[in-house]
N, C-alpha and C positions, 0 to 999 in steps of 0.2 A: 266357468259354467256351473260348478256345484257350490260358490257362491249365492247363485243367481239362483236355482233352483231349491237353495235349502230355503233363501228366504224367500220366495213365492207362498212354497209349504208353509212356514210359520204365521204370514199373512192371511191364508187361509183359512185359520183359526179365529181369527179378528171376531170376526159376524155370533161365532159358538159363544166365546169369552163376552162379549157383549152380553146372548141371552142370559148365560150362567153367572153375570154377576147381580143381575136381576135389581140394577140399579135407574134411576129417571135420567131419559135422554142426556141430558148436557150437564148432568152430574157424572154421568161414565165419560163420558167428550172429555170434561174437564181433565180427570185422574188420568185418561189415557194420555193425553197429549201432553199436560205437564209432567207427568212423569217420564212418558216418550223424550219430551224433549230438554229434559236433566240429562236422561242418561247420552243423548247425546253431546250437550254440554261436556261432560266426562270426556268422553272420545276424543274433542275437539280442543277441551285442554290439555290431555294427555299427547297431543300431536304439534300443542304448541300453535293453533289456529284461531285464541281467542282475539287476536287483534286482529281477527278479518273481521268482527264486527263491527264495519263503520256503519256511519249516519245513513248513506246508501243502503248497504244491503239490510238494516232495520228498515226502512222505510218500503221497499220492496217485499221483507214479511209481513211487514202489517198490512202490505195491500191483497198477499198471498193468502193472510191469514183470515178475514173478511170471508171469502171464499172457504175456504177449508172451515170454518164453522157453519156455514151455510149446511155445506157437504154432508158434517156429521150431527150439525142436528135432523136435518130427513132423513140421513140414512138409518139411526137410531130409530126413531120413528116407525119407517115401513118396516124393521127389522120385526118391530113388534105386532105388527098388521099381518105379514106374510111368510116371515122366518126368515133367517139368517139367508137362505140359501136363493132364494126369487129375488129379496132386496141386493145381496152381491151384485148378481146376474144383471137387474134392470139399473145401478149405478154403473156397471161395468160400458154400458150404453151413452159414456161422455164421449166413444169417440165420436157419434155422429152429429152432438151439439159443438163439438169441438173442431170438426171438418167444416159447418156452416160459420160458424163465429170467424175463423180463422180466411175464410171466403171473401166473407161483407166486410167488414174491420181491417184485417191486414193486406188484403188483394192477395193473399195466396192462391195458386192456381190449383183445382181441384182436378186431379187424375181420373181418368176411367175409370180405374179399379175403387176409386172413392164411391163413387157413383152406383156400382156394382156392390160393395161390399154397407152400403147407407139398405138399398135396397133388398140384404139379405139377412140384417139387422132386423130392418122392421117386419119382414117377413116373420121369423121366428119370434118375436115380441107379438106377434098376432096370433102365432099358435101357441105360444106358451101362456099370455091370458088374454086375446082379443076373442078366443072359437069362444070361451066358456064366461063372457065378461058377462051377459043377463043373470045368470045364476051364480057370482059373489056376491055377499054381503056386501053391505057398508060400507064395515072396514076393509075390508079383501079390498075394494077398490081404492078406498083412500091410500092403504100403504101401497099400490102399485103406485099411487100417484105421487106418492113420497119418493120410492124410486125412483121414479122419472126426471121430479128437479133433481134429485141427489146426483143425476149423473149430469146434468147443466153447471150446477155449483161445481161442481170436479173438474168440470171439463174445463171453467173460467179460473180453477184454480190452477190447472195444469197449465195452461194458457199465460197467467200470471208469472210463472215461475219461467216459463221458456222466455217471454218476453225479457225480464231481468238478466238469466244466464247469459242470451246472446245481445243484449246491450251494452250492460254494464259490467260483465263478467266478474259477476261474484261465485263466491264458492258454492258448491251446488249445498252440500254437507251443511254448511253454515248458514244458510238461508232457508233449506229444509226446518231446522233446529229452530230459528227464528221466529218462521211462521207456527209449526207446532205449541211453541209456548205462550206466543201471540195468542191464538187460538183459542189455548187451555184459557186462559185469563179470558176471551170475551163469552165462554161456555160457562162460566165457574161464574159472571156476571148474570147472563139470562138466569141459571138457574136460583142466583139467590133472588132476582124478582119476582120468580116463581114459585116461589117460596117451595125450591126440592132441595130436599134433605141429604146432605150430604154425608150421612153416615152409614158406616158399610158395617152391614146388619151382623154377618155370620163370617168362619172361616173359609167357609164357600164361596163368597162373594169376595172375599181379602183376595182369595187366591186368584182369582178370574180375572181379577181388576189388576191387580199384579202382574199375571201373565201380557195380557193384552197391554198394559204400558210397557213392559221391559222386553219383552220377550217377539211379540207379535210385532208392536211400532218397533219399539229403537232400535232391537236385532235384524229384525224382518228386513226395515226399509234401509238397515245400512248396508249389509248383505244384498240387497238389490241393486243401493247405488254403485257397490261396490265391481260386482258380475256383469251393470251393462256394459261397463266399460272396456270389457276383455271379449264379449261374445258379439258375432258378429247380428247384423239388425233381425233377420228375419228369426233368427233361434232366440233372442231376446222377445220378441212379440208373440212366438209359440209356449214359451216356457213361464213369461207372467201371465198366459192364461192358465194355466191350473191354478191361481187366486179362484178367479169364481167358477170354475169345474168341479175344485176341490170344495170350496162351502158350500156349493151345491149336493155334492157327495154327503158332508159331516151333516147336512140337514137332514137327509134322508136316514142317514146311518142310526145319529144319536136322538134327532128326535119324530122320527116317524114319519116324515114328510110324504104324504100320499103323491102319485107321481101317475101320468096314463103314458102309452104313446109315443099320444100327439104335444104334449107338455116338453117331452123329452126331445122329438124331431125339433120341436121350437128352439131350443136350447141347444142341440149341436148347428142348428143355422143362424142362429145369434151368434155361437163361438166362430166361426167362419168369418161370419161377417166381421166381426170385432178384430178376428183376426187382420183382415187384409186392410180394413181399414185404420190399424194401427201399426203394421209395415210399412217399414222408411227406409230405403237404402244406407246404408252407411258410407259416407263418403270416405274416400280414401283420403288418411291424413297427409299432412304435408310439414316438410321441415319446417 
């Protein structure tokens, strides 16, 4: 459990380390993910795991990773339209493209509490920016609107990954690692089309950019994958919601983020909903 909750906290961080490296979208994607996914490289050789990368599980990141750049080039995006803290929140929203996908495509059966917990999502997605959506800007609407795919990419990346584990049963660690540097490589591609600069201006930006690849990805997510596997389902789906409770929190904290209410009622019926619509029972194993 204190696994699982140190690295929620450091993931947390994610959305801040983005602003504060004050870098162009798929130039921060690139440095976080490839260096994310080195330092797991490290891990995975120090454990003696580099020969689980067969032709399989590369082929399973790159289909992983397709997705997970999707992910973070809008997430990067709305970050910059709405802050750290709304963009979390409305990617955090891949469970309910993720409960529909998983419906039409795999014929999984969708539960009551699904249905309930779809419906309590979008309730709070309505009072956090549907009461006040005539009076944003532009941008204000654009980067909700970045959030919104961010969390369909997320959801199709999270989707990918589950499909592979329970197929072909690769290493979760090693497939992780795969797609991340997949990833960095087709981020580090857009960005030189787009002609952004991948020079990192100041030691402020070293350092953020630093943090967020080693510290936030490779710590963060290994420490998660580490913790789900000892806590049981439901305290696993309570405890990686402080990810976007807590960005939420650092938005308002560090950079001012004005807040009413009814913004905030949105925002504990969003976490609700996310909640029960990301509760799975955990089956009980077997020899």
């Amino acid at each position: 459990m204190n696994a699982l909750l140190i690295g929620a906290v450091l993931i947390s961080f994610s959305s801040v380390m983005v602003v504060l490296a004050g870098l162009p979208p798929e130039v921060t994607g690139f440095y976080r993910l490839t260096g994310g996914g080195m330092a797991m490289l490290l891990v995975l050789a120090r454990a003696g795991k580099l020969k689980l990368f067969t032709p399989n599980t590369i082929k399973w990141g790159c289909v992983a990773a397709v997705f997970f750049a999707g992910d973070f080039v809008f997430w990067h995006r709305s970050i910059a339209f709405v802050g750290p803290g709304l963009s979390t929140m409305l990617g955090n929203f891949q469970v309910i493209p993720l409960a529909v996908v998983s419906a039409l495509f795999f014929k999984e059966r969708m539960p009551a509490r699904m249905y309930a917990a779809i419906l309590l999502a979008l309730g709070g997605l309505y009072l956090m920016v549907g009461v006040s959506w005539s009076g944003f800007s532009a941008d204000y609407r654009l980067g909700v609107s970045y959030g919104l795919v961010t969390a369909c990419f997320y959801a199709l990346y999270m989707l990918s990954l589950k499909y592979a584990l329970s197929k072909d049963r690769v290493d979760a660690l090693v497939l992780a690692s795969a797609a991340a540097l997949v990833s960095g490589l087709i981020l580090g591609g857009l960005a030189l089309a787009e002609g952004q600069s991948f020079v990192i201006p100041t030691l402020k930006s070293l350092a953020a950019i630093s943090a967020l690849a080693f510290i936030c990805h490779a710590v963060g997510w290994f420490l998660v994958t580490r913790g789900i596997q000892t806590v049981r389902g439901a305290l696993v789906g309570l405890l990686l919601l402080l990810q976007p409770t807590l960005s939420f929190l650092w938005d308002i904290l560090f950079f001012g983020k004005p807040v009413n209410p009814v913004e905030l009622s949105g925002v504990g019926l969003a976490l609700i909903g996310i909640y029960i619509g990301s509760y799975t029972k955990r089956k009980k194993r077997t020899q």
